[in-house]
PDB file of N, CA, C, O and CB in Angstrom:
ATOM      1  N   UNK A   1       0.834  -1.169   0.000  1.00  0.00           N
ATOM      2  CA  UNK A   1       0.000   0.000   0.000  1.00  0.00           C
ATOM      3  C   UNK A   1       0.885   1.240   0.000  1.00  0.00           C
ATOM      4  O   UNK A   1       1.696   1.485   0.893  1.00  0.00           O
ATOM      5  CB  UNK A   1      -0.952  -0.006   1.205  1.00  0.00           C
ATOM      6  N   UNK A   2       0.648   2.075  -1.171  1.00  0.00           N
ATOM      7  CA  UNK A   2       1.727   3.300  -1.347  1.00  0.00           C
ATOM      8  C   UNK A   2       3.139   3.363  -1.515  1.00  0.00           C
ATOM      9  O   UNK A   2       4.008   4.226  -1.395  1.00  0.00           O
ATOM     10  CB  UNK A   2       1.690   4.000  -0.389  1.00  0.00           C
ATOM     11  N   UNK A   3       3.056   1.781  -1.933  1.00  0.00           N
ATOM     12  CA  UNK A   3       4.298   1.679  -2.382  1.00  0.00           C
ATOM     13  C   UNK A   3       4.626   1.228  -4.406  1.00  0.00           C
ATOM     14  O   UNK A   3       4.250   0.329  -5.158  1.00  0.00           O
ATOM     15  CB  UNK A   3       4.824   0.487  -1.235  1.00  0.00           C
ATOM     16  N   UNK A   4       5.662   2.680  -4.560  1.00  0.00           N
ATOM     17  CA  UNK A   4       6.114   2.220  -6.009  1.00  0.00           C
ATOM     18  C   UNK A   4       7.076   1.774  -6.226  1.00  0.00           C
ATOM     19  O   UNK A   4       8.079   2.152  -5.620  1.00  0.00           O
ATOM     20  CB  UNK A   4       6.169   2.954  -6.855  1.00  0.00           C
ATOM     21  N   UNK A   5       7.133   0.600  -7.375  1.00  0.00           N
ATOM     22  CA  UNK A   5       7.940  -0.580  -7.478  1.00  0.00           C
ATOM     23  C   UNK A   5       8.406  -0.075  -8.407  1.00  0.00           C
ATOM     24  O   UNK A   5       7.469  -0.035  -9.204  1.00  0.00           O
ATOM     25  CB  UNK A   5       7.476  -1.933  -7.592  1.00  0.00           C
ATOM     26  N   UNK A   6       9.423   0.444  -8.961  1.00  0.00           N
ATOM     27  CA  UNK A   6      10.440   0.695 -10.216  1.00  0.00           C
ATOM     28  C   UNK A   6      11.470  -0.221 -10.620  1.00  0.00           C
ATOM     29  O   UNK A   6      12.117  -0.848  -9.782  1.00  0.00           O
ATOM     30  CB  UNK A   6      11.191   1.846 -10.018  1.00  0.00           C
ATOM     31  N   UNK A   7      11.708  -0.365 -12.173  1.00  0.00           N
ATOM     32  CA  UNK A   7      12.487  -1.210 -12.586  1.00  0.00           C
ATOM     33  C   UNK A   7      12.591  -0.955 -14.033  1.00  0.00           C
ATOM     34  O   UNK A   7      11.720  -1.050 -14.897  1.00  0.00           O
ATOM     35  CB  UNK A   7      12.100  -2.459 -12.206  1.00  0.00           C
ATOM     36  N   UNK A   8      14.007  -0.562 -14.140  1.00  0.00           N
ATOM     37  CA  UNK A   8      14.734  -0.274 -15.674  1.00  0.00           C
ATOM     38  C   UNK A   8      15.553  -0.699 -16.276  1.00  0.00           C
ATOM     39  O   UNK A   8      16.657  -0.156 -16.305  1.00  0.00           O
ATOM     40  CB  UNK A   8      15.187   0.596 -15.901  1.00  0.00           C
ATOM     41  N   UNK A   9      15.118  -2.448 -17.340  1.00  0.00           N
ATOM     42  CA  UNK A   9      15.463  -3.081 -18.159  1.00  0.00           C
ATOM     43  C   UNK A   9      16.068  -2.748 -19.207  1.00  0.00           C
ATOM     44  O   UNK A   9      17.080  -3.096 -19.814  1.00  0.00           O
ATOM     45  CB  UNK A   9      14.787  -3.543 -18.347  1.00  0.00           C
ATOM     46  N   UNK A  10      15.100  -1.864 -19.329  1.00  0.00           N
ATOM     47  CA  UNK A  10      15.029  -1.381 -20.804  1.00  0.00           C
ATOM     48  C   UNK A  10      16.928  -1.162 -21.366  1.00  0.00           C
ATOM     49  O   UNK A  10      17.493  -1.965 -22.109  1.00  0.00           O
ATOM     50  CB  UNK A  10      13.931   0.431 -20.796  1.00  0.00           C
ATOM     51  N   UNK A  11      17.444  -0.179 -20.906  1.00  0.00           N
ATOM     52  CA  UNK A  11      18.945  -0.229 -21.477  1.00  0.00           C
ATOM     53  C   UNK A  11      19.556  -1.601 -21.471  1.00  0.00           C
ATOM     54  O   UNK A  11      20.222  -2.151 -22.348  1.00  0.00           O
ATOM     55  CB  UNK A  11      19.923   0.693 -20.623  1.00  0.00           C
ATOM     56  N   UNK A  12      19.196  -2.018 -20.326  1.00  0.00           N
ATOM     57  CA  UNK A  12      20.138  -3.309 -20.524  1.00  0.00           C
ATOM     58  C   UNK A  12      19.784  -4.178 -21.469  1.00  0.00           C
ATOM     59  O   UNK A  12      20.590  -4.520 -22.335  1.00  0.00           O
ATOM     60  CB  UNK A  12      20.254  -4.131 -19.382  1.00  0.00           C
ATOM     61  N   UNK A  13      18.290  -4.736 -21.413  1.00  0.00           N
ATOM     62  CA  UNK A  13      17.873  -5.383 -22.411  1.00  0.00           C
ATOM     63  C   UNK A  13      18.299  -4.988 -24.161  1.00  0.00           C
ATOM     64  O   UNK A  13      18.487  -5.843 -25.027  1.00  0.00           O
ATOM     65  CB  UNK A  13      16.517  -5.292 -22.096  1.00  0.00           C
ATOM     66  N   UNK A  14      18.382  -3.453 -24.370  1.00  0.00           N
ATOM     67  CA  UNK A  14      18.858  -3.140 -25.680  1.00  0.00           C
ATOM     68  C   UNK A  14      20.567  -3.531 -25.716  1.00  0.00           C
ATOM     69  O   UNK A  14      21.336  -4.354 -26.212  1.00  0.00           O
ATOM     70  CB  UNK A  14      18.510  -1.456 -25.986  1.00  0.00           C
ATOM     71  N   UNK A  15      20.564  -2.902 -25.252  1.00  0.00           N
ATOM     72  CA  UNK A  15      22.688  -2.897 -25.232  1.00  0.00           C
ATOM     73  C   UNK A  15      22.556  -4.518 -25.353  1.00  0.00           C
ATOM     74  O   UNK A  15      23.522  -4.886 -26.021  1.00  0.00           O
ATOM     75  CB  UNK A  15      23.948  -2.165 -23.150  1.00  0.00           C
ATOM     76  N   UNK A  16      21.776  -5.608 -24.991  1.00  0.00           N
ATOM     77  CA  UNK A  16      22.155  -6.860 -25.387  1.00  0.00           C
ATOM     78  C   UNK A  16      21.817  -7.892 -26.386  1.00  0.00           C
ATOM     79  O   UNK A  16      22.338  -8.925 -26.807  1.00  0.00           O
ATOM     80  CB  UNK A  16      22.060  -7.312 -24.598  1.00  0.00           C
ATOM     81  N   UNK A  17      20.812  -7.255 -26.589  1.00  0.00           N
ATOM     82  CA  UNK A  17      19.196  -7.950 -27.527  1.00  0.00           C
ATOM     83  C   UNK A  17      20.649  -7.611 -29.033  1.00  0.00           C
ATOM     84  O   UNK A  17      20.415  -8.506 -29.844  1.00  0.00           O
ATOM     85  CB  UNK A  17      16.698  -6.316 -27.515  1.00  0.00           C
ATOM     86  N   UNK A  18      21.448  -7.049 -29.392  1.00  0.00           N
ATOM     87  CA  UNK A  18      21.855  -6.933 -30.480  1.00  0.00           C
ATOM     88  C   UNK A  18      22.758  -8.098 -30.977  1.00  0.00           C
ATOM     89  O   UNK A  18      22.943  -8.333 -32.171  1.00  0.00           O
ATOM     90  CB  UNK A  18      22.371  -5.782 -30.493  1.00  0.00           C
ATOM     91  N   UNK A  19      23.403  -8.938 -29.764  1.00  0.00           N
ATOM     92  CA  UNK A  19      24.156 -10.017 -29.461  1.00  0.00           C
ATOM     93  C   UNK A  19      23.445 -11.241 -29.660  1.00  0.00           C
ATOM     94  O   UNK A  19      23.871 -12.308 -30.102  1.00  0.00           O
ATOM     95  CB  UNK A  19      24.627  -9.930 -28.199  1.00  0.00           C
ATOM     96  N   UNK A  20      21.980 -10.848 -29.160  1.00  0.00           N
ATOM     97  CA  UNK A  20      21.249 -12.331 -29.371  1.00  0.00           C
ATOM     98  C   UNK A  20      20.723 -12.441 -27.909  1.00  0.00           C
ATOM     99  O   UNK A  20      20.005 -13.441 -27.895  1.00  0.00           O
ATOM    100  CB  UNK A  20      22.396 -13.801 -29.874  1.00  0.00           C
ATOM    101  N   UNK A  21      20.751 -11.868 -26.664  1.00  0.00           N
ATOM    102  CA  UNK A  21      20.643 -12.271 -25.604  1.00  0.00           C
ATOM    103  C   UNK A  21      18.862 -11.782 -25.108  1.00  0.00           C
ATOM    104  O   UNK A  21      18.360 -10.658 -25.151  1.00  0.00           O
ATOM    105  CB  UNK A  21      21.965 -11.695 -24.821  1.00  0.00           C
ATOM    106  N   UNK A  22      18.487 -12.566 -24.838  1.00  0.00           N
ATOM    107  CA  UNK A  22      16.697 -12.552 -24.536  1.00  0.00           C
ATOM    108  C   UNK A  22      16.924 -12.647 -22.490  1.00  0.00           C
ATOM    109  O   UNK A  22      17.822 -13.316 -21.979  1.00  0.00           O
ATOM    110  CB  UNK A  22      15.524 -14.666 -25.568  1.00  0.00           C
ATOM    111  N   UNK A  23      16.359 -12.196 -22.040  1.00  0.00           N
ATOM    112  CA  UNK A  23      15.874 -11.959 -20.856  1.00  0.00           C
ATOM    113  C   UNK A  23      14.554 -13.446 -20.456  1.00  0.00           C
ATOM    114  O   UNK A  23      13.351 -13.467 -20.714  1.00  0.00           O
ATOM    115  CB  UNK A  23      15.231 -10.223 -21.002  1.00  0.00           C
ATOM    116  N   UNK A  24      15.289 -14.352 -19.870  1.00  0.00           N
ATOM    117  CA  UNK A  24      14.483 -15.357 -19.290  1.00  0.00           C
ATOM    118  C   UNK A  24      13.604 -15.109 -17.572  1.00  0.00           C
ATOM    119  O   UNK A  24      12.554 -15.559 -17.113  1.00  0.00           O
ATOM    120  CB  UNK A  24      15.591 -16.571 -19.259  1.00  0.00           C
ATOM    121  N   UNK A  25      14.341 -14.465 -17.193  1.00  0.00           N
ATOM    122  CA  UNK A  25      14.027 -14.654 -15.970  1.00  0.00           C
ATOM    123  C   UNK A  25      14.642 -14.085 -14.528  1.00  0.00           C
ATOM    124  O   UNK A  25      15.781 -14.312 -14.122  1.00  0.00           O
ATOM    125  CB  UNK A  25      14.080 -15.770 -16.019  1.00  0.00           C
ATOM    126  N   UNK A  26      13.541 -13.228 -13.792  1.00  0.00           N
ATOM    127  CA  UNK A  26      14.289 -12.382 -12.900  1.00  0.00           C
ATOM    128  C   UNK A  26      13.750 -12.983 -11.535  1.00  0.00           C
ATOM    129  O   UNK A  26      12.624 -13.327 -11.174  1.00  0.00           O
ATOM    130  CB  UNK A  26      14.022 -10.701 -13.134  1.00  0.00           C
ATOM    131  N   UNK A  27      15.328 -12.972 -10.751  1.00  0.00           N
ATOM    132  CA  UNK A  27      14.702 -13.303  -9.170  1.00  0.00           C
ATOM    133  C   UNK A  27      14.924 -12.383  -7.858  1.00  0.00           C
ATOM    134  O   UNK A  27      15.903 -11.915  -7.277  1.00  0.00           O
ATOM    135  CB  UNK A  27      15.326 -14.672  -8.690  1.00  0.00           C
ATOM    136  N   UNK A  28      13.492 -12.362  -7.683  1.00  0.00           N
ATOM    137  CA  UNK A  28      14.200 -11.237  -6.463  1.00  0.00           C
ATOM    138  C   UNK A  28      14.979 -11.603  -5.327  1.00  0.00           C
ATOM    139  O   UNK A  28      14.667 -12.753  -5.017  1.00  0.00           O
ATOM    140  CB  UNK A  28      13.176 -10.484  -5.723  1.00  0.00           C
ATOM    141  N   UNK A  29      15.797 -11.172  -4.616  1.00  0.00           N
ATOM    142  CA  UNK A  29      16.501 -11.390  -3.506  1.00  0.00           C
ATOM    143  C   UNK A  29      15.947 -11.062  -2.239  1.00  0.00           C
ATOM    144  O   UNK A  29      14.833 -10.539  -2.209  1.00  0.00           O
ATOM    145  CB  UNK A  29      17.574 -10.811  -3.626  1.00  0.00           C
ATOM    146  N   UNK A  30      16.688 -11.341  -0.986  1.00  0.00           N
ATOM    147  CA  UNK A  30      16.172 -10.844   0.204  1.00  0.00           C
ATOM    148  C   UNK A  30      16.701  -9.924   0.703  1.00  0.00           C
ATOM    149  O   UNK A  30      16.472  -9.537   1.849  1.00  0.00           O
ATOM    150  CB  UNK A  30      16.085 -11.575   1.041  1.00  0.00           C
ATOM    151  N   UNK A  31      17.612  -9.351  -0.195  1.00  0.00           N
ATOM    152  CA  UNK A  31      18.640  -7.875  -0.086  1.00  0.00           C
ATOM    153  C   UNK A  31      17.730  -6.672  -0.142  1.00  0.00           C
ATOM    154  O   UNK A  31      17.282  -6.265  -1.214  1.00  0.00           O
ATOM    155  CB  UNK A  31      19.839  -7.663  -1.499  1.00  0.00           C
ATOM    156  N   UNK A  32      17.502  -6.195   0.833  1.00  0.00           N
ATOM    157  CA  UNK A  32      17.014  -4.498   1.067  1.00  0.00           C
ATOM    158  C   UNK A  32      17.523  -3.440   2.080  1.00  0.00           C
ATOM    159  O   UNK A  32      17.328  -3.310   3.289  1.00  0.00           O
ATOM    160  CB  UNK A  32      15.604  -4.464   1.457  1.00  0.00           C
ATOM    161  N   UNK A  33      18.494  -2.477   0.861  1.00  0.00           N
ATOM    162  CA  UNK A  33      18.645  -1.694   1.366  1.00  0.00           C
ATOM    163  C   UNK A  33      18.116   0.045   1.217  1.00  0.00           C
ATOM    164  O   UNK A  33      17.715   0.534   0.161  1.00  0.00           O
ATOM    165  CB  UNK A  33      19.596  -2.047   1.339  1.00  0.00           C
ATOM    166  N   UNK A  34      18.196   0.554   2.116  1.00  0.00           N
ATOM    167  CA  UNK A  34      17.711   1.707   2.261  1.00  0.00           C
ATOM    168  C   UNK A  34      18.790   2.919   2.094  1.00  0.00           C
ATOM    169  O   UNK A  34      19.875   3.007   2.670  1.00  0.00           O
ATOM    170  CB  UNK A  34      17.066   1.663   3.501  1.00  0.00           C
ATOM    171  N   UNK A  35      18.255   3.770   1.225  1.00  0.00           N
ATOM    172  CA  UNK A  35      19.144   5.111   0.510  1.00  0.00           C
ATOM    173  C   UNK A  35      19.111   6.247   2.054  1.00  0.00           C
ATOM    174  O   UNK A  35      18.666   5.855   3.132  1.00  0.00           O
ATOM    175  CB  UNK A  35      17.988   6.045  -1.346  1.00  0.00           C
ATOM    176  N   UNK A  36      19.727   7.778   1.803  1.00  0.00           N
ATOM    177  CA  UNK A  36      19.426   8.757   2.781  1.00  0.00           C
ATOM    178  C   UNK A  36      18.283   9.596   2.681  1.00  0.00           C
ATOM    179  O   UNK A  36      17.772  10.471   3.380  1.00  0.00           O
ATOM    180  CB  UNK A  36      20.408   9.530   2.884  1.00  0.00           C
ATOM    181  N   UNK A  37      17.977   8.903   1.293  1.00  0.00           N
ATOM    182  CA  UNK A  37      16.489  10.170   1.249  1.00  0.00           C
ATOM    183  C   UNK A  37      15.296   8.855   1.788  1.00  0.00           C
ATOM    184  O   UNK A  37      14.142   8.949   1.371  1.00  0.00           O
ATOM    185  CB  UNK A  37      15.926  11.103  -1.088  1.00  0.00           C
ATOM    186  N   UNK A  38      15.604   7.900   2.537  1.00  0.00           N
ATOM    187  CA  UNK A  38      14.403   6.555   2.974  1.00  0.00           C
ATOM    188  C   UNK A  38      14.036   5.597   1.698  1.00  0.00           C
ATOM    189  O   UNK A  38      13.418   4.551   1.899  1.00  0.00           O
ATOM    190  CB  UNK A  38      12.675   7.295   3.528  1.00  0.00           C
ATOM    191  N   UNK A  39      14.349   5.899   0.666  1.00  0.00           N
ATOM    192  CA  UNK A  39      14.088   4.892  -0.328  1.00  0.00           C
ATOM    193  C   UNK A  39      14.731   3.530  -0.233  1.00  0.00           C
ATOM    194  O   UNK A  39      15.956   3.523  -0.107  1.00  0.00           O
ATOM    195  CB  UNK A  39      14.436   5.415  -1.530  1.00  0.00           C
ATOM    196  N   UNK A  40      13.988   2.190  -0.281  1.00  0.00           N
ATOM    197  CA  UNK A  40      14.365   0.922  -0.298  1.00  0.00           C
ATOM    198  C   UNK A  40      14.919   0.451  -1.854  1.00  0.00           C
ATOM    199  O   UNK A  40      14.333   0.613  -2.925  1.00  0.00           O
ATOM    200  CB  UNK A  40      13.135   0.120   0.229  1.00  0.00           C
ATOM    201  N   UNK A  41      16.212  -0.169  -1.610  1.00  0.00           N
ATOM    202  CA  UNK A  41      16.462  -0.818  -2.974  1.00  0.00           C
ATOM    203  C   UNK A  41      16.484  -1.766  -3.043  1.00  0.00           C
ATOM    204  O   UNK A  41      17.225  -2.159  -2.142  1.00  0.00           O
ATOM    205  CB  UNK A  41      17.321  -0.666  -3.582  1.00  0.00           C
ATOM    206  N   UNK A  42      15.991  -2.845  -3.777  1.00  0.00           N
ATOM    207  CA  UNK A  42      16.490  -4.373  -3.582  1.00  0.00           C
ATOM    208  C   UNK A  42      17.160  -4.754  -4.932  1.00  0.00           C
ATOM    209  O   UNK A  42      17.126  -4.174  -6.017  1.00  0.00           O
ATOM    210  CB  UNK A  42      15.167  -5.504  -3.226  1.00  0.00           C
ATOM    211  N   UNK A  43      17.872  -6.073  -4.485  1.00  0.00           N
ATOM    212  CA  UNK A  43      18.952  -6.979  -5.481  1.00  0.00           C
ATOM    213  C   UNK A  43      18.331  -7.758  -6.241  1.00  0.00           C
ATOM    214  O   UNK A  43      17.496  -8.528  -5.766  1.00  0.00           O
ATOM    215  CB  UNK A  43      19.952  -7.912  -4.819  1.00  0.00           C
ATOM    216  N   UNK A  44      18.554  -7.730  -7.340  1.00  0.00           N
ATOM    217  CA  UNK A  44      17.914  -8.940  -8.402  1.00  0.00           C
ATOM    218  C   UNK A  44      19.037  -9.863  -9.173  1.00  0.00           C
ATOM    219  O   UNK A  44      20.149  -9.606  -9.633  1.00  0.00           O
ATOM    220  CB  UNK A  44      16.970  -8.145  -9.725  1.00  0.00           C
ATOM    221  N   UNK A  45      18.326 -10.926  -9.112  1.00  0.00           N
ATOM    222  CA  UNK A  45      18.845 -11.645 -10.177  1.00  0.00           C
ATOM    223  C   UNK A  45      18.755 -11.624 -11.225  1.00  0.00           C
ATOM    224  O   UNK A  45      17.527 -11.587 -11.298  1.00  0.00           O
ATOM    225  CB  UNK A  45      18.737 -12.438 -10.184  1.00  0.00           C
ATOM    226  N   UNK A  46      19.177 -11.614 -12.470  1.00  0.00           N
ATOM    227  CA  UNK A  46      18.612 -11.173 -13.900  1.00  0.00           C
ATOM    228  C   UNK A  46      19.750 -12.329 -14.852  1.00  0.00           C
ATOM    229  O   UNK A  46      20.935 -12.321 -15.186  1.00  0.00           O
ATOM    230  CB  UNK A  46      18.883  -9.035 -14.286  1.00  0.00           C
ATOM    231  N   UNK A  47      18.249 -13.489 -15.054  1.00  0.00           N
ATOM    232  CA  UNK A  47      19.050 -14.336 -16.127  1.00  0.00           C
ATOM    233  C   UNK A  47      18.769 -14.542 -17.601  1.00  0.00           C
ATOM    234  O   UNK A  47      17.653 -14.900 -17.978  1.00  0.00           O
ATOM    235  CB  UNK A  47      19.058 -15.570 -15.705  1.00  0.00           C
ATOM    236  N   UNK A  48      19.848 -14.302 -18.501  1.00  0.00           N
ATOM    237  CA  UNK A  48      19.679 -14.184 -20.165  1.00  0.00           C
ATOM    238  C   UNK A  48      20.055 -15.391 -20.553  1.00  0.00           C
ATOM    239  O   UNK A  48      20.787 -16.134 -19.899  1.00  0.00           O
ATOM    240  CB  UNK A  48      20.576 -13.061 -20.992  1.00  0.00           C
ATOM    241  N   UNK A  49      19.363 -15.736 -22.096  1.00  0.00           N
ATOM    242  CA  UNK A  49      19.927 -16.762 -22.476  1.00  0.00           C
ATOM    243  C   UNK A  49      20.356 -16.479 -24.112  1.00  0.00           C
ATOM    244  O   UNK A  49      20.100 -15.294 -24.328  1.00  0.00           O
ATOM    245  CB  UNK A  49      18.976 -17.940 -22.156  1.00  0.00           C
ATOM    246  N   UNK A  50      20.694 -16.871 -24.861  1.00  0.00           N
ATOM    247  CA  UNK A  50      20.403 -16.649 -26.136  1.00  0.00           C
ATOM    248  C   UNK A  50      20.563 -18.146 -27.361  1.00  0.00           C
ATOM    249  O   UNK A  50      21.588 -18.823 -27.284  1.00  0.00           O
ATOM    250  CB  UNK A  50      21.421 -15.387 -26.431  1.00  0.00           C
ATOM    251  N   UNK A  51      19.845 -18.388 -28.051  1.00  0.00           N
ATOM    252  CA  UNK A  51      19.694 -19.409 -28.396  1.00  0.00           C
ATOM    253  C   UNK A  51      21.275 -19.360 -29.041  1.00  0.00           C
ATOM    254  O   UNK A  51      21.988 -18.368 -29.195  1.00  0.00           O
ATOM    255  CB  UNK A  51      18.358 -19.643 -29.179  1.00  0.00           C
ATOM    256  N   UNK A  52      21.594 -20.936 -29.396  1.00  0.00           N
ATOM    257  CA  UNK A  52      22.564 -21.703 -29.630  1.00  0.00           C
ATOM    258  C   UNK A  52      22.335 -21.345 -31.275  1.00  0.00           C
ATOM    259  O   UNK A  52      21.438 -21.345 -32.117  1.00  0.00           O
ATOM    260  CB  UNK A  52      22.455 -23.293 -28.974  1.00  0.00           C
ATOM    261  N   UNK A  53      24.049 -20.983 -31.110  1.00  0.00           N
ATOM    262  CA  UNK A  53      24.441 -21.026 -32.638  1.00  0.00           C
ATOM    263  C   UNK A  53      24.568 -22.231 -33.683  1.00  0.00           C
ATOM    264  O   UNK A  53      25.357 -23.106 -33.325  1.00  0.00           O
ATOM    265  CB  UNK A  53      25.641 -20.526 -32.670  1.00  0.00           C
ATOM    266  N   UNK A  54      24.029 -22.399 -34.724  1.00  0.00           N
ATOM    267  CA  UNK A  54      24.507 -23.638 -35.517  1.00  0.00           C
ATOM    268  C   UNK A  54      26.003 -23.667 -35.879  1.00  0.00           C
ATOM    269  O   UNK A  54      26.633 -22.722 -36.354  1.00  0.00           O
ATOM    270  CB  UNK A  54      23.723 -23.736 -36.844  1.00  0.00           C
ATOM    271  N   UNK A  55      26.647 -25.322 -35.482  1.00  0.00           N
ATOM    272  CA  UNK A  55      27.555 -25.278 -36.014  1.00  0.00           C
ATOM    273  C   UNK A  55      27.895 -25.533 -37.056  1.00  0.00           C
ATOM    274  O   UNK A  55      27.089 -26.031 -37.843  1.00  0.00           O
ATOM    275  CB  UNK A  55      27.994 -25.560 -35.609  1.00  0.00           C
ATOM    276  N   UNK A  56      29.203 -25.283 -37.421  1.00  0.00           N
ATOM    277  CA  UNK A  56      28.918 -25.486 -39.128  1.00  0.00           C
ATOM    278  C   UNK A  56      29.777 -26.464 -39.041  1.00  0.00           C
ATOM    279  O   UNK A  56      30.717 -26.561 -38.252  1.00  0.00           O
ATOM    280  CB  UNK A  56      29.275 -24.231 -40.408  1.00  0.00           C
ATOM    281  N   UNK A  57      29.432 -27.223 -39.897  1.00  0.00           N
ATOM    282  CA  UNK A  57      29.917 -28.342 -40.152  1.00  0.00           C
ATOM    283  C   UNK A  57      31.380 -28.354 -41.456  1.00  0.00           C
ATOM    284  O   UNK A  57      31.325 -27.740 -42.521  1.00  0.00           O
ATOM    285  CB  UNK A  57      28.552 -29.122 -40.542  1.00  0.00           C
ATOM    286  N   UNK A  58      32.264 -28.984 -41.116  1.00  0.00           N
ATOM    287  CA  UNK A  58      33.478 -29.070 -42.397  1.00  0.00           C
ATOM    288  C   UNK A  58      32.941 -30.921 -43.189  1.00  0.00           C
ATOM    289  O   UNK A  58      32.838 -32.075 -42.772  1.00  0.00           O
ATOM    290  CB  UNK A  58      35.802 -29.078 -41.360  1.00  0.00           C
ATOM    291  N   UNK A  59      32.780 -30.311 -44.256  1.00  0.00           N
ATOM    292  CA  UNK A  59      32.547 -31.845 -44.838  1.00  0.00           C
ATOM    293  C   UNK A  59      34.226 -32.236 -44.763  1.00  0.00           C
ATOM    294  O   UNK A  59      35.197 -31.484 -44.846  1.00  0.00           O
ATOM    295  CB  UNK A  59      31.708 -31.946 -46.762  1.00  0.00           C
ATOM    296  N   UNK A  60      34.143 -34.089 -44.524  1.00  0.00           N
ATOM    297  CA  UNK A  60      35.353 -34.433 -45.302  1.00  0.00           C
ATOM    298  C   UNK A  60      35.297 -34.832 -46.619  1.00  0.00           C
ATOM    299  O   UNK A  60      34.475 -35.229 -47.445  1.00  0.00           O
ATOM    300  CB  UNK A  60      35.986 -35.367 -44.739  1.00  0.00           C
ATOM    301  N   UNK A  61      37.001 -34.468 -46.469  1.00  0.00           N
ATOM    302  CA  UNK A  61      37.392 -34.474 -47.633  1.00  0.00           C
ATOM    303  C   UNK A  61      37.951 -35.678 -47.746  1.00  0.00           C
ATOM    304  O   UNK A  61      38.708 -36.119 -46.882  1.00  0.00           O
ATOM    305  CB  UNK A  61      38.129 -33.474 -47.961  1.00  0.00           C
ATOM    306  N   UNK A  62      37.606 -36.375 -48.906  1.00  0.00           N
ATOM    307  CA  UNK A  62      39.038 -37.812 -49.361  1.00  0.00           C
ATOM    308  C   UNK A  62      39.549 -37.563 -49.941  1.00  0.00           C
ATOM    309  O   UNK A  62      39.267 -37.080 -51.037  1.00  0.00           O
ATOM    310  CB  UNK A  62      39.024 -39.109 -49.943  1.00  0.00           C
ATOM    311  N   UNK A  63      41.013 -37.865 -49.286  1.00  0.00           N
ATOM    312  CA  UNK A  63      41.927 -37.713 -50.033  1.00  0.00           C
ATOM    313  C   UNK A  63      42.575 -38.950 -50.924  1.00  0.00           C
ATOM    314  O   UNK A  63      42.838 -40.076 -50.502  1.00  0.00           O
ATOM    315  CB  UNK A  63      42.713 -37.151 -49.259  1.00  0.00           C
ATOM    316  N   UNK A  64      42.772 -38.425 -52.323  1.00  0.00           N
ATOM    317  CA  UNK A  64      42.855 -39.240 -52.891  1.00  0.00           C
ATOM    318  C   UNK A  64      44.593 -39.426 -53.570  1.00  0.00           C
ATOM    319  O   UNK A  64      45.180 -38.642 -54.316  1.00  0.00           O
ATOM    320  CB  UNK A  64      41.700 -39.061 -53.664  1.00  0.00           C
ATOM    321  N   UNK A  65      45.032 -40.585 -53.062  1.00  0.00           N
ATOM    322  CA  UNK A  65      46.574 -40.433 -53.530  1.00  0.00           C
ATOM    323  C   UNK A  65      46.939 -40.787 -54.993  1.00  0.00           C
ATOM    324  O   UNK A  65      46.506 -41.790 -55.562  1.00  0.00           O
ATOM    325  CB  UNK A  65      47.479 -41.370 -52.653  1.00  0.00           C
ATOM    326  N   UNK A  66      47.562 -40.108 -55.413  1.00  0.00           N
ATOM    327  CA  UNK A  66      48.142 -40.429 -56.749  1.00  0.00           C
ATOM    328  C   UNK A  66      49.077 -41.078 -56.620  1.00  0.00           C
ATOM    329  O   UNK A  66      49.877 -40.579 -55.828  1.00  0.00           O
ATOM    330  CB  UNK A  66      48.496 -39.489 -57.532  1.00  0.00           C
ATOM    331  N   UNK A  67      49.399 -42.076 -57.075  1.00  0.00           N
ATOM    332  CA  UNK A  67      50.444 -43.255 -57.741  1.00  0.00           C
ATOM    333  C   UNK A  67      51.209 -42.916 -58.887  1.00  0.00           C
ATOM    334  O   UNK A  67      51.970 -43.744 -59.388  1.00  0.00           O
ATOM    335  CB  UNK A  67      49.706 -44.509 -58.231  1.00  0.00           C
TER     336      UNK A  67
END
């Protein structure tokens, strides 16, 4: 009650989203601390993933000896 919850992804999510990295999943902590003007901050966890690159494959080669 009268309390506002703030939270700013947004840069981070850009600065990473260009790499490939998607935002799965945030956990809150039991970390709260308090600023000098009374404001509470708490710690998060913040986990990314980004899907798996294909590898590329080297065909072989036969080698074929000359005689």
């Amino acid at each position: 009650q009268g309390v506002e919850v703030q939270t700013d992804y947004v840069p981070l999510l850009n600065s990473l989203a260009v790499y490939g990295w998607q935002l799965t999943c945030v956990l809150p902590t039991p970390i709260v601390k308090t600023n000098g003007e009374g404001n509470l901050s708490t710690k998060q966890i913040v986990f990314l993933q980004r899907p798996s690159l294909p590898q590329k494959t080297k065909k072989k080669e036969s080698k074929v000896n000359n005689l």
